[in-house]
C-alpha positions, 0 to 999 in steps of 0.5 A: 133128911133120911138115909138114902133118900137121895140115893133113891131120888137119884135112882128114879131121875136116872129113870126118867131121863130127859132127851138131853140128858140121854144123849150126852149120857151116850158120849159120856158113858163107857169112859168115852172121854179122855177115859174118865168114869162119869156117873148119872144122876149121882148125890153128891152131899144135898144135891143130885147132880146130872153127871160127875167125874169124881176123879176129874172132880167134874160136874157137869149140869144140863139146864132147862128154861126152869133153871133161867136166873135160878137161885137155887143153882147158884147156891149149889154151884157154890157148896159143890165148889167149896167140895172142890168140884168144878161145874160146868152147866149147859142147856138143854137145847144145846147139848141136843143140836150141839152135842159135839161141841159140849163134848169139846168142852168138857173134854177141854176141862178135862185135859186142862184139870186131869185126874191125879195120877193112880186114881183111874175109876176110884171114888173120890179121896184118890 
């Protein structure tokens, strides 16, 4: 794979933004919740993952229909897992017609698996 390819790939996905993605990015964006740093669209080894936290070590994945019994996230699931992160993956219709309970949830990851202390808005390795 060549240098920077996912950092190009990550760049033309946060682009082209679905409608789900765009509104969780609202909530998530500006330390908003629990004031932790989320980035978007953010290549995390061979992945691009939606969203991540890095110093909650949270990724959190919008899915589509295409993703229904995918083997593909599964094995993705896994390698950002042996990363230490924790995933957490919601369609796409809910995170439009219930955005504030998806909120809840990754709040509610976020309060049980705080950041360590100090690493406030630093990369990962704090």
């Amino acid at each position: 794979m060549r240098k920077g390819s996912k950092t190009c790939t990550a760049k033309a996905l946060r682009l082209r933004m679905t409608d789900a993605e765009r509104r969780l990015w609202y909530h998530l964006r500006d330390r908003r919740l629990l004031g932790g740093k989320f980035r978007r669209q953010h290549p995390l080894g061979p992945y691009v993952v939606d969203f991540v936290c890095l110093e909650h070590k949270l990724v959190i994945e919008l899915d589509g229909s295409q993703h229904m019994d995918d083997l593909n996230d599964i094995t993705r699931d896994a390698f950002l897992r042996r990363k230490g992160y924790r995933v957490l993956r919601f369609w796409n219709n809910e995170a439009l017609k219930h955005t504030a309970a998806v909120c809840e949830s990754i709040l509610r990851e976020m309060s049980v698996n705080p950041a360590p202390a100090g690493c406030e808005g630093q990369a990962e390795g704090c």
